[in-house]
N, C-alpha and C positions, 0 to 999 in steps of 0.2 A: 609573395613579396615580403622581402625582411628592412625592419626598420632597427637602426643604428644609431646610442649615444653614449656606450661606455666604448668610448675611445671614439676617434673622427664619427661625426653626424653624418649619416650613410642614409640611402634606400637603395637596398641591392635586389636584381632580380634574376635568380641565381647566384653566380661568379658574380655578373656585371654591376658596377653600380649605377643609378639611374645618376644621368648630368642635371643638376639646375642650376638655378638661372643666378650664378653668381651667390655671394655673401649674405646679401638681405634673405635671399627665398632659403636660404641655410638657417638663421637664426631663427626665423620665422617655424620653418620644421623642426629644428629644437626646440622651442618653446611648445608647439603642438605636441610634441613627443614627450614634453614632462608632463605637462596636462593629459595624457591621451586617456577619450573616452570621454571626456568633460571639454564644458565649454572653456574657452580660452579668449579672453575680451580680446576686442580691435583697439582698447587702449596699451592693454599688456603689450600685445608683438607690435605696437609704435614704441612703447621704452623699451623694448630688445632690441627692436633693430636702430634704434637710434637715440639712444639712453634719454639723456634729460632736452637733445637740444632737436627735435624734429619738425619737417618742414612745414608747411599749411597745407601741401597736401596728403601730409601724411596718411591719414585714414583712407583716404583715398587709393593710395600705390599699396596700404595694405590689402586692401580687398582684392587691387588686380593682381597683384604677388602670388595671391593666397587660391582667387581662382586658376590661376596660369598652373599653380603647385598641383593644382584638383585634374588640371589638364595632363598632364605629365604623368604624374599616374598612375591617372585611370587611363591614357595608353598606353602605359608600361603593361598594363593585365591587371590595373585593381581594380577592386569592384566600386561601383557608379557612386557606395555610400560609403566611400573610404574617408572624405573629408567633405563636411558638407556646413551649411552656415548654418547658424541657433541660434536664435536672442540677439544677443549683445557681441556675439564672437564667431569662433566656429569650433567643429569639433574634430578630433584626428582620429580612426580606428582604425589602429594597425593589426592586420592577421599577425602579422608575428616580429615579436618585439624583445631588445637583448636585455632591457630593465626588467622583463616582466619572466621572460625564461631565466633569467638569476636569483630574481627573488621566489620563484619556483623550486628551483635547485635548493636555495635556502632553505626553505621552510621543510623539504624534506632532508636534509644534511646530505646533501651532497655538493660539498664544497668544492670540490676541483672542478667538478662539471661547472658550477658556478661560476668558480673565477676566470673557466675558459671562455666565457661569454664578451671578456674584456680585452680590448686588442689595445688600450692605451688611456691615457688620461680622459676623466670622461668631458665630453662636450669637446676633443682637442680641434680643435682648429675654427672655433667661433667663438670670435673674441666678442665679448658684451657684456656689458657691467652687470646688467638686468640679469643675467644670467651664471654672474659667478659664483654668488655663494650656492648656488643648486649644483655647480659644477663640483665646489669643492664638498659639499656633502655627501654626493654621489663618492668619489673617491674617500672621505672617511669609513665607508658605508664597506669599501670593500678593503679596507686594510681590517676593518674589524672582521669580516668574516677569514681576510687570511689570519688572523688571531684564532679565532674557533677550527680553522680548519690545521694547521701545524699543534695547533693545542692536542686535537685528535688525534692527531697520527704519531705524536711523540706519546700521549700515552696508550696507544696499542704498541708502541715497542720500535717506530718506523725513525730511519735517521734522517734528519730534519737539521742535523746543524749547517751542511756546505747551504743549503737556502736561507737559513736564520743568519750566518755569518754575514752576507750580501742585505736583507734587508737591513739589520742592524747598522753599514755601513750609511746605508741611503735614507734612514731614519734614526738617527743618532740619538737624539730625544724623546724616541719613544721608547716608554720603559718599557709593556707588555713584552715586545719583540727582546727586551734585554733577561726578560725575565724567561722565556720560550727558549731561547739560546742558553741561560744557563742550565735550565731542567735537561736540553740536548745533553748539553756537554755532560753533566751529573749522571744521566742514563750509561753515556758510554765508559764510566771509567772516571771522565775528565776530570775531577772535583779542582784541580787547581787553576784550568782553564775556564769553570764553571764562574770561579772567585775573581780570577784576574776581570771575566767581565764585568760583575757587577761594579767594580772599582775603578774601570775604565769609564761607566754609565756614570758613578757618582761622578766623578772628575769632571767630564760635558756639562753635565747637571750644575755644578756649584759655579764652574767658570763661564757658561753662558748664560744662564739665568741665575744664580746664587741662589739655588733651591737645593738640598741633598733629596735621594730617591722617597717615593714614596713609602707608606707600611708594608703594602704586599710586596716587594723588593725587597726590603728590608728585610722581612717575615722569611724570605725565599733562601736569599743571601743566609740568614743564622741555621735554619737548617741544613745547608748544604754544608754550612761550618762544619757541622755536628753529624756532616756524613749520615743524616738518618737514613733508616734502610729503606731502601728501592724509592727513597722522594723521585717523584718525578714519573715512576711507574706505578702509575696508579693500583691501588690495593681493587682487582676486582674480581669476587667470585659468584658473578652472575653465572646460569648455566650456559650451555650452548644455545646461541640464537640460530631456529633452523632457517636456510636460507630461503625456505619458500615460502616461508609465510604470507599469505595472501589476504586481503583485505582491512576490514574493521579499521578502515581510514577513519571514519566519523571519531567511533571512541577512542581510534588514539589522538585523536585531537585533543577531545575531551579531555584526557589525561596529563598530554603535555599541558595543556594550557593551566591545567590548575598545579599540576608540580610546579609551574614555573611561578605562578601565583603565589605559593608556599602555603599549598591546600594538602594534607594527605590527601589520598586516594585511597577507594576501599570498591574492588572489582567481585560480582560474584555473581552466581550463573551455576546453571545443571550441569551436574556431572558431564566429562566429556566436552564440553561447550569453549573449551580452550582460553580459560582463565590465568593458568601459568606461559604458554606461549602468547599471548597479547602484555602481559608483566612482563617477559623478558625482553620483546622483544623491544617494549617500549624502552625498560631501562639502559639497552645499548644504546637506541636513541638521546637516550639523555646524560649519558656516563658523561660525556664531553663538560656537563656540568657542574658536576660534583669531581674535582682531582683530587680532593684526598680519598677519596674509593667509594665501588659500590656492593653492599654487602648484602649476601642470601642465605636467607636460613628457610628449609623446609618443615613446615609444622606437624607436618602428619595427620593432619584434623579428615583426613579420610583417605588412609594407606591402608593396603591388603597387609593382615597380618600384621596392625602396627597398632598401639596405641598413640590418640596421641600426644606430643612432646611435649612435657611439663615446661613451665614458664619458668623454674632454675636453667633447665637443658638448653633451652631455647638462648638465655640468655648468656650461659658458656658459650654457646656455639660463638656468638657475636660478638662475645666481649675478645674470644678469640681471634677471631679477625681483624680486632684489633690489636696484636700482638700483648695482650693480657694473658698469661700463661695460666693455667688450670691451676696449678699451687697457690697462684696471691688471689685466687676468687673468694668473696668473704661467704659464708652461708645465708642462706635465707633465700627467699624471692624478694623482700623490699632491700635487703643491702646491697644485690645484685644489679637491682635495678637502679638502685640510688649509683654505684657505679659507672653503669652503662650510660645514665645520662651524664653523669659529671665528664667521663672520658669522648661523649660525642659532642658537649655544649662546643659552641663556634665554628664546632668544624663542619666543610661542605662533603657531607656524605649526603649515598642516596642506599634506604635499607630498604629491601623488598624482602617480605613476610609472606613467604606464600601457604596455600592452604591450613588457612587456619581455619579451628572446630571452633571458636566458641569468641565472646567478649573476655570471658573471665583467662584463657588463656591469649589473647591478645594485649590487655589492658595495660602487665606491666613490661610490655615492650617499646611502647612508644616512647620515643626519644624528647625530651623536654627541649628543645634547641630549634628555631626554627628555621636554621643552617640545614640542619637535617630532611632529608624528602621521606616520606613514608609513603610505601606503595604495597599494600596488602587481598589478598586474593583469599576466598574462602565459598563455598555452596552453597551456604546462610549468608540472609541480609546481617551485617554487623553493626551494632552502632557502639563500638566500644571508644570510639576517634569523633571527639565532637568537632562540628568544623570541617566534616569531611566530603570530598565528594565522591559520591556515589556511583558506579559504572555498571549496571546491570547487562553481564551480554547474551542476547537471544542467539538461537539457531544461525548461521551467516543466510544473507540473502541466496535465492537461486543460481543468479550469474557467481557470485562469490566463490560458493561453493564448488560449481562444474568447475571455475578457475585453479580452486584447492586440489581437486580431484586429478585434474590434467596437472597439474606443477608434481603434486608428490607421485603422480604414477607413471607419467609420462605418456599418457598417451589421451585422448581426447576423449570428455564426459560423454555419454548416449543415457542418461539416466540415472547412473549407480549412484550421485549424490544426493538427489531426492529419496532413492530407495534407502539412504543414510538419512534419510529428514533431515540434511544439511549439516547434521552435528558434527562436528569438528573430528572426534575422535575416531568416529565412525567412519568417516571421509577416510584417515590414514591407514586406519586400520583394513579397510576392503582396497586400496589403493597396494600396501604393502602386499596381502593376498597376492594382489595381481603382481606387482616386480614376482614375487615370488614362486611363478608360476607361469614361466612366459609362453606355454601353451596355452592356456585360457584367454580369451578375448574379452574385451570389455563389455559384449552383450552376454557371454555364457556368463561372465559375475553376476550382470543384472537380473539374470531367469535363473541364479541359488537367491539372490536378496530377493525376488518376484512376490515371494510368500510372506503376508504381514505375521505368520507365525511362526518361521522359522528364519529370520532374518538375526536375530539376535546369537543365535547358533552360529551363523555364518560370522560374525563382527570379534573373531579372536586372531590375535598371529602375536607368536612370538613374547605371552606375557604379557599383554595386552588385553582385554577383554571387556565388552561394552554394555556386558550383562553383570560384570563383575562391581564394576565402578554403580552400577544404580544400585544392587544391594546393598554396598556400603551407606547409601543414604538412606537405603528401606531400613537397617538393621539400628539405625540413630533414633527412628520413629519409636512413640511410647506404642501402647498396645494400641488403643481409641487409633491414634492415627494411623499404624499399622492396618487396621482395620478398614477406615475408612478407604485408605487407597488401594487395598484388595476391590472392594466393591465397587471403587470408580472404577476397577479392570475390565468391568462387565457392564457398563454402562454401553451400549449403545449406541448413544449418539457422540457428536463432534468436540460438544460443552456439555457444559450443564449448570446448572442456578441454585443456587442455596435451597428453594423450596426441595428442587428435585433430589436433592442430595440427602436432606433430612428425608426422604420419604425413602430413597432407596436405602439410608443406612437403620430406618424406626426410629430415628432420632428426636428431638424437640430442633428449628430452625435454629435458633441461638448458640449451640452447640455442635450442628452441623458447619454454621459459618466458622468458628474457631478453629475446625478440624479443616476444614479446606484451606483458612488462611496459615494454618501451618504450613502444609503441605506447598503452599505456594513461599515461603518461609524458607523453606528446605530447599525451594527450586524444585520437586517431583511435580507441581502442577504450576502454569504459568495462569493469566490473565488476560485473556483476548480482550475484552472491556469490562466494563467496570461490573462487578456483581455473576460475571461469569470466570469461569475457570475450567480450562483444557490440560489434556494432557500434551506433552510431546510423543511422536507418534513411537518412538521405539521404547519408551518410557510407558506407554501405553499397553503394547506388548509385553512388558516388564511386570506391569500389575496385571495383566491377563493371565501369565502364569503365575503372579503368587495368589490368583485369587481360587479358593476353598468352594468349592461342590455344594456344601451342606449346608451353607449363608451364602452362596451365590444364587439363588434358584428361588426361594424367599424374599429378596432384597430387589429380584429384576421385577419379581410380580407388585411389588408394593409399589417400583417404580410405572412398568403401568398403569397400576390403579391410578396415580398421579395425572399420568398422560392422556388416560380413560374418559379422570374428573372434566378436563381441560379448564379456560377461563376466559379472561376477557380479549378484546382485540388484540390489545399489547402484546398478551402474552402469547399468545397467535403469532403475533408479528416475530417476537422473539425465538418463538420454542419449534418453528417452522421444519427447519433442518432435521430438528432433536425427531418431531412426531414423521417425521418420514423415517426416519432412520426405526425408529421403535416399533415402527407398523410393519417393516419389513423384517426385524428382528420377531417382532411377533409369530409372523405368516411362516420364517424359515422355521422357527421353535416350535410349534404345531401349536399356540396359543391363540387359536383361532378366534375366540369371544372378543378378545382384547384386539386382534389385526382388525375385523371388520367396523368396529364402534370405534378406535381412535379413527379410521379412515370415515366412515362415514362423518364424525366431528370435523374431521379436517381438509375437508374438498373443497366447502365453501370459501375458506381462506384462504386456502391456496391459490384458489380463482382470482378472489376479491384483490390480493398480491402482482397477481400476471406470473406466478409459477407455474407454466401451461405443461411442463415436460416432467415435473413433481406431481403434479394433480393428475394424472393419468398413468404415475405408476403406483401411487397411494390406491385410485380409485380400482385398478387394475388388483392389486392385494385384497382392497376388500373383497370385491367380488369371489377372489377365490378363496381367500376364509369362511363367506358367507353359503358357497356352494358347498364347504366340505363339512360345515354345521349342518344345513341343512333346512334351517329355519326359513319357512318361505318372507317374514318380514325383514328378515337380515337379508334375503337376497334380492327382495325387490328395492329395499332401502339403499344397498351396495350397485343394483342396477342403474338407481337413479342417479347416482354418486357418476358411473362409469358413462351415464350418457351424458352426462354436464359435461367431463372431460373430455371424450370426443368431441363433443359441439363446439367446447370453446378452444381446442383443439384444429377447428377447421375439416375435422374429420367425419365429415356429415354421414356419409353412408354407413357408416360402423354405428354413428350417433341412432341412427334410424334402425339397426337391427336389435339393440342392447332397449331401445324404446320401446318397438312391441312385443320384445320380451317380458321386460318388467311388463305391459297390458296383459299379457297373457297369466303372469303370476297375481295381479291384482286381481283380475276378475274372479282366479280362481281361489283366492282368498275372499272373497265378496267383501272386499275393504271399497264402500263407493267412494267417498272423498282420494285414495289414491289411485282410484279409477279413473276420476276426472282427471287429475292432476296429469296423468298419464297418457291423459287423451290430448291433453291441450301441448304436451311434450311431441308426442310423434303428429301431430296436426302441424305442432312448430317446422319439427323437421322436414316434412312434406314442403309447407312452404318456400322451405329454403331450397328444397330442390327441386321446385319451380312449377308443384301438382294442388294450385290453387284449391280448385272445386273439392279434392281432397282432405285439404287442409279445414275449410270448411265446414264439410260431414264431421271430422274428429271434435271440433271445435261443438258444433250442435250435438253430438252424441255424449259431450263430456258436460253440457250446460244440460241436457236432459237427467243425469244419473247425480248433479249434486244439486245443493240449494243454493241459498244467497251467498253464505257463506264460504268462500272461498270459490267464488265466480267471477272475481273479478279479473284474473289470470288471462279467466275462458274468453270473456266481452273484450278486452285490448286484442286479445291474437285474432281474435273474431274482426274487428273493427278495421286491426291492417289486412287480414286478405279481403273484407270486402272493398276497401280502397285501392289493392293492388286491381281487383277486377272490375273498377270503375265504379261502384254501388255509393258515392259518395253518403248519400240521406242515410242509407242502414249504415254507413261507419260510423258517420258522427251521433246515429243514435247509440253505435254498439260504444263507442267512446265513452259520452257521457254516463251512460250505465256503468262501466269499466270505473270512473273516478267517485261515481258516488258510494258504490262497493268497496271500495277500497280503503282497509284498514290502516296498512304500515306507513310508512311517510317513505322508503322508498317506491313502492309501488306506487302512492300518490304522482312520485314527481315520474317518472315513466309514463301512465295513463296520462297524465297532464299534457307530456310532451306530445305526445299522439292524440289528443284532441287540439291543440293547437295546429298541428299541422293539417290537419283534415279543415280545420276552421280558416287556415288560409289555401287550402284546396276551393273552397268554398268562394273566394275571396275577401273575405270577414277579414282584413288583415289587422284590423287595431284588435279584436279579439284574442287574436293568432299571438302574436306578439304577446300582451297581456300576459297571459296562459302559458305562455312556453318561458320568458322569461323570470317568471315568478319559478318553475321548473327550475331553472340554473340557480336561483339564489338560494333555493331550499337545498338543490346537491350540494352547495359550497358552503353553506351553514351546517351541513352533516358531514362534510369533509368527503363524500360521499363522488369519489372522480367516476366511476364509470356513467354515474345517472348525469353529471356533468355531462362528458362528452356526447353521450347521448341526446340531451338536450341542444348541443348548441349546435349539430348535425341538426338537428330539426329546426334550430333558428334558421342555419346557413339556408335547410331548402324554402323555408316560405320567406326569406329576405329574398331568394330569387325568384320564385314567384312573383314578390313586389316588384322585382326589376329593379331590384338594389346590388347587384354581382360586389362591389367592394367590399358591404357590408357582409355580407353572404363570407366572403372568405375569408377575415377576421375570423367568423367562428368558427370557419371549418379551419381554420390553420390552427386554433386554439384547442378544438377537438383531436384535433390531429396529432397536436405535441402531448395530449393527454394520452392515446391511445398508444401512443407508442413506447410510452412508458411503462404501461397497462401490459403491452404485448397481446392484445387482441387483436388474432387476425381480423376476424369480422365486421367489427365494426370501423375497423383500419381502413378496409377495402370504399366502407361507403363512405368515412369521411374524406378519402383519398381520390374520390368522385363528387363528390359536392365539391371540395378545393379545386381540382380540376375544371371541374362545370364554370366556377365563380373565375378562376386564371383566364379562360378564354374567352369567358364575355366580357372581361376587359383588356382583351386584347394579348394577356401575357401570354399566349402559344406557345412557347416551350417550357415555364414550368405547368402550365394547365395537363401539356401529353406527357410531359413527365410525372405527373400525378396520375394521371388518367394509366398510364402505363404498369406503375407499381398498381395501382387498383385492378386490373386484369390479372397480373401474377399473382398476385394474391387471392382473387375470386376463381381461379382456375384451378389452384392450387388444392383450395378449402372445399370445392365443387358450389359455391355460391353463384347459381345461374343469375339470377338480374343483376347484381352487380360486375357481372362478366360483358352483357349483352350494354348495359349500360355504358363500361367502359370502352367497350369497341365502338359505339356510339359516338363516343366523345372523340375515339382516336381518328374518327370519318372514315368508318370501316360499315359502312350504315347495312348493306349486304348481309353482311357476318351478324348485325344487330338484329335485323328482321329475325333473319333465320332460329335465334334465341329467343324471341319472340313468341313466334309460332307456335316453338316446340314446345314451349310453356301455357300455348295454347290463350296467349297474350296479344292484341294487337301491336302494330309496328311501330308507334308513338304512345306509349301507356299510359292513360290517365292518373295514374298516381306514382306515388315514389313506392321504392323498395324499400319493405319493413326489418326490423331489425329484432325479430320477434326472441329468437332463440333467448339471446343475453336478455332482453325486458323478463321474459320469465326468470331465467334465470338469476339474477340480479333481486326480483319484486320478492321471491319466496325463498328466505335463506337457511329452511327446514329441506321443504322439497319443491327443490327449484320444478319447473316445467317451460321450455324452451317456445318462442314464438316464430314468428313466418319473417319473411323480407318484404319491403316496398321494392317497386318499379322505378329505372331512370328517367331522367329529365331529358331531353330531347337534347343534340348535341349540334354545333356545339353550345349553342344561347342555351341556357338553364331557364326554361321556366316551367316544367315540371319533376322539382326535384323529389330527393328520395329518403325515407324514412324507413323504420321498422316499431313491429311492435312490440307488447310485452307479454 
């Protein structure tokens, strides 16, 4: 539905226009239509529709007016919230609107499209006082853009007088259109027809208002006198603007808005990155601005084969453009420049400066005149223009790009623009390839670019080339930088950080940052945030091959040893990506010492993160570094590593074969402390896949081979399988042993949690309570979210226990949102069942089986049997529960909940983790023996 008010007040739907209801419900949708989107008071449309004199019941016949308008329609096909009341008024939201499709066309100059928007005087045919001066504004609004848009078309060359002659007649007193009319006439020849005008304008001018014409008239008239050359046709030697230029809407916002401001502009961006086409195409955009001309000079500040252009040359080129002939140029660069400003001061030019090298070859070109627009493009940040605004442009986005890629090639992106990393130049360049070549298809381009090291080979056509343009920026580097960005060639990972950078180049920190912020300077490395710094990816490949053999290979190992050291959480957090990537570069380079010890540093983190699909191919390198060393503690160290990431992986049965492996290399190392450790691991596993009494033996055979010390692991996984098998008194003894033993403060809050819940097994609930939520406060005091979730899974089951189900699912809903951030299956599954459990004993039934649901495919998934047999439980599959049951060798309603042993170990020991067992479910669907695990 189209709404209408430059010319008759419409709502047409299609062709047709919708009837209302007489003159009132007219002014009244006028008025909503100037406001539209905003309230519009119910005193406003009583003085439109009935100016100063209306009835008593006006407010009243508004509102029924206004709903009847609502009626009409939204049976026409609007939608329900086309007009709806707010506050004090109401409001209008039109889908599509002739105000708003005009000023649309405006802002991007397309003027004719614009002014076809208008079928006639705007507001014509609703008379109302309240409304005229918006009427008559709306029509100033569009005689000014026929001003800009005749203004355009007479200086690209277009004849414009038979329409100027007619307005002229119908706006007598308007000078613009007298001044538009004689630049016409002056283009074609006219000059004496150009004069009779202005003389005819003065004449209206003195005898109906005794005013003579203004300056700019005046100014227009003496040059035309004087015949200057091509007035009227603008002096413009912009290059070609290519027609397909496609995106970087934002920054050319940016840019008009501050030329228009009377801000220079100073754009600059890597090689390739389409610094000169965003400058041109803005400044056709803007020429309509500036009629005495727009002038371009190329600076050469990075041409093949060029030096470059001295700031005398630069200033010939321009001073020419302004018909200053090369014989009356004085010498020097300040007489030049003193020159160039005196012959630009007042006037409305617009100079684009493109690729310049330097401040010192920019400085004496700026125009002193702030008539003048300055728009300068260069590959270095410049600051030779104070006052200026700054336009940095990146890589173009994704969509951008594919866009760039199908405009210049003509046929539709499958890829090639990413395997361009979006660059601009590179996009045309593999684009041109293809016109060039109209046997090739768009995926055979994409399988020659496929190779990140021979894509730069492929990115030449025609004198163009995308390897050519970067060394012009490598060849500006002093030596140090030179250097440094050989060695980032060979980095590895994605960024990298000032520490890593001083260690791969032997540097001192301080020196290292100076050398990268050059290079970020130069635009060869960008800034993903703050204190890191990336390459672009074909730029990348660039410094790959300038980088040197015999400091490449010294530089990577120094880099290890960095990655080796490792540090604190942050930098864990940070350096994530980097130590995957370096471990794998390790393992592929046969630097096996370095693949297995960064991997083994970096599993736990990984975990601790929720990088479940990194930490299993981290753990997965070590292991085979540590097998082709050979060293039996690097391989049981690297085993321990690979059965954490199955576990927390979901991947129990892998988890359970890589466990009594590493047992089998422990014992034969006669290491007892990783003996135990290793026992209470595949004890864990056992009980996750549901071989309690098994679980058990592991458990007492790894509490027989160590001592106090580091027994507290053994006593928690101990404590949940004997609560899974009903032994309540031995769990809560093996508990409390578990928490007195316990050194670390996350292991404390784990055993905590798991004597809490045994303690309301018990029905000890003020105890239970107590003890589990002193657990939560200590996770959230360590910022510590898994021991968190953990915990309040152990609230949620003994709140049900108490026969509290609300409070119960507050924690599991809060576990819940933790875990899934976590991306732990494991303990997803069972607080996914406690939620569940807590949903249906207060009745919510369909998100209870909807919990209960995702907690099945998740425990089927991971081979987690109680939390399977659990959830079938709850979905009243009770058949299918028994039988999981059984086979676990469990009764049909399990006295305890299911443990959560695996992560408690894992999580309590963050050298060498060792994995615990599951609790059993709560009986379904009332909860009142929910489910826990150990540690």
């Amino acid at each position: 539905m189209e709404f209408r008010i430059l010319g008759p007040v419409q709502c047409r739907n299609g062709a047709r226009p919708v009837k209302l209801a007489g003159p009132r419900q007219e002014r009244i949708l006028a008025a909503l239509l100037l406001g539209a989107d905003r309230v519009v008071s119910v005193s406003r449309l009583v003085d439109v529709v009935w100016d100063e004199d209306p009835p008593a019941t006006a407010t009243r016949q508004i509102r029924n007016l206004t709903t009847a308008l609502k009626r009409t329609l939204v049976a026409e096909g609007a939608a329900d919230d086309v007009l709806t009341a707010e506050g004090p008024g109401f409001v209008l939201r039109p889908s599509s609107f002739d105000l708003l499709s005009f000023e649309e066309h405006v802002s991007r100059g397309e003027f004719r499209e614009a002014l076809a928007c208008w079928s006639g005087p705007a507001l014509s045919g609703v008379d109302s006082a309240a409304l005229r001066g918006e009427a008559e504004e709306l029509d100033e609004r569009r005689l000014s853009v026929v001003e800009r848009c005749l203004d355009e078309e007479i200086s690209a060359g277009e004849d414009s007088v038979a329409e100027l002659t007619a307005l002229v007649a119908e706006h007598p007193l308007r000078e613009p259109f007298a001044g538009l009319l004689m630049r016409a006439l002056h283009q074609q020849g006219r000059q004496a027809d150009a004069l009779n005008v202005f003389r005819q304008a003065r004449t209206r001018l003195v005898e109906e208002l005794g005013i003579d014409p203004g300056p700019k008239l005046r100014e227009l008239y003496e040059r035309i006198l004087r015949d200057e050359p091509e007035y009227g046709k603008t002096r413009c030697f912009l290059p070609y603007d290519v027609p397909d230029f496609t995106g970087r809407e934002a920054e050319i916002g940016r840019l008009l808005d501050a030329v228009r401001l009377g801000r220079p502009v100073v754009v600059d961006g890597m090689a390739g990155v389409g610094k000169t086409s965003l400058a041109v195409h803005a400044a056709h955009r803007l020429a309509a601005d500036f009629p005495d001309g727009q002038l371009f000079v190329d600076l050469h500040g990075h041409s093949p084969a060029r030096e470059p252009l001295p700031p005398e040359a630069a200033l010939e080129a321009l001073l020419g453009q302004l018909d200053v002939p090369a014989s009356r140029l004085p010498g020097g660069v300040d007489r030049r420049a003193e020159l160039w400003r005196t012959r630009t001061a007042g006037r409305s030019l617009l100079v684009v400066l493109d690729n310049a090298a330097s401040a010192e070859q920019l400085r004496p070109l700026v125009p002193g005149s702030a008539t003048v627009a300055l728009l300068v493009t260069g590959r270095r940040r410049l600051a030779a223009v104070d006052g200026s605004a700054s336009i940095s442009l990146e890589v173009l986005p994704d969509e951008e790009a594919g866009a760039l890629f199908a405009a210049a090639s003509g046929r539709p992106d499958t890829g090639v623009a990413a395997l361009c990393g979006n660059l601009p130049l590179a996009i045309r360049i593999a684009a041109a390839r293809l016109q060039n070549r109209p046997q090739w298809t768009v995926q055979a381009l994409a399988e020659r670019l496929g190779s990140e090291h021979d894509r730069l080979t492929e990115l030449k056509v025609a004198g163009r080339d995308v390897a050519a343009a970067f060394a012009l920026s490598y060849r500006e580097l002093d030596a140090a930088q030179q250097r440094m960005f050989r060695l980032l060639g060979r980095n590895p990972g994605a960024d990298i950080g000032v520490p890593a950078a001083a260690a791969l180049a032997g540097i001192a920190e301080r020196e290292a940052e100076r050398l990268l912020e050059d290079l970020l300077d130069a635009h060869l490395l960008r800034q993903p945030a703050l204190g890191r710094y990336a390459f672009h990816d074909l730029i990348a490949e660039h410094a790959r091959n300038a980088a040197h053999d015999e400091e490449s290979g010294p530089a990577v190992r120094r880099l290890l040893d960095h990655y080796r050291d490792g540090g604190g959480l942050d930098w864990y957090r940070t350096e994530r990506a980097n130590l995957v990537a370096v471990t794998r570069h390790a393992l592929d380079t046969g630097l096996d010492e370095y693949a297995w010890r960064i991997a083994a540093d970096t599993t736990d983190h990984l975990r601790e993160s929720g990088h479940l699909d990194e930490l299993l191919a981290v753990a997965q390198a070590g292991i085979t570094a540590a097998r082709r060393i050979g060293d039996p503690r690097a391989i049981q160290l690297s085993l321990a590593s690979l059965t954490l990431a199955f576990w927390e992986n979901g991947r129990l049965t892998e988890g359970m074969d890589c466990a009594l492996e590493r047992l089998d290399v422990v014992r034969a190392s006669g290491d007892r402390a990783a003996e135990a450790i290793a026992l209470s691991r595949a004890g864990a596993l056992h009980g996750m896949l549901g071989r309690y009494p098994e679980a058990i033996r592991f458990y007492r055979d790894g509490l027989a081979v160590v001592g106090e010390t580091g027994a507290a692991t053994l006593w928690t996984n101990l404590s949940n399988a004997q609560e899974v098998l009903g032994r309540l008194d031995d769990a809560l003894a093996s508990a409390r042993r578990a928490v007195d033993l316990r050194e670390d403060e996350r292991g404390v809050i784990l055993s905590s949690a798991q004597l809490g819940l045994i303690l309301s097994r018990l029905g000890r609930f003020d105890e239970a309570f107590e003890v589990i939520e002193r657990s939560i406060t200590s996770s959230r005091d360590l910022g510590y979210l898994f021991g968190e979730a953990w915990s309040r899974i152990d609230l949620a089951d003994a709140l049900l226990l108490a026969d509290r189900p609300g409070d119960a699912r507050d924690q599991a809903e809060r576990a819940y949102a933790i875990l899934t951030r976590l991306n732990h299956p494991l303990l997803l599954a069972m607080a996914a069942n406690s939620l569940g459990t807590a949903c249906l004993a207060l009745g919510e039934t369909e998100t209870g089986l909807r919990r209960h649901r995702l907690a099945l495919e998740t425990a089927k998934r991971i081979g987690y049997r109680l939390q399977e047999a659990r959830a079938l439980a709850g979905l009243g599959q009770a058949g299918a529960a028994r039988e999981h049951y059984a086979a676990m060798g469990l009764p049909a309603e399990p006295a305890s909940r299911e443990t959560m042993a695996s992560a408690a170990v894992l999580h309590s020991n963050s050298t060498t983790p060792a994995p615990s067992t599951t609790k059993p479910p709560t009986k379904a669907p009332r909860a009142i023996e929910p489910v826990n695990t150990p540690t």
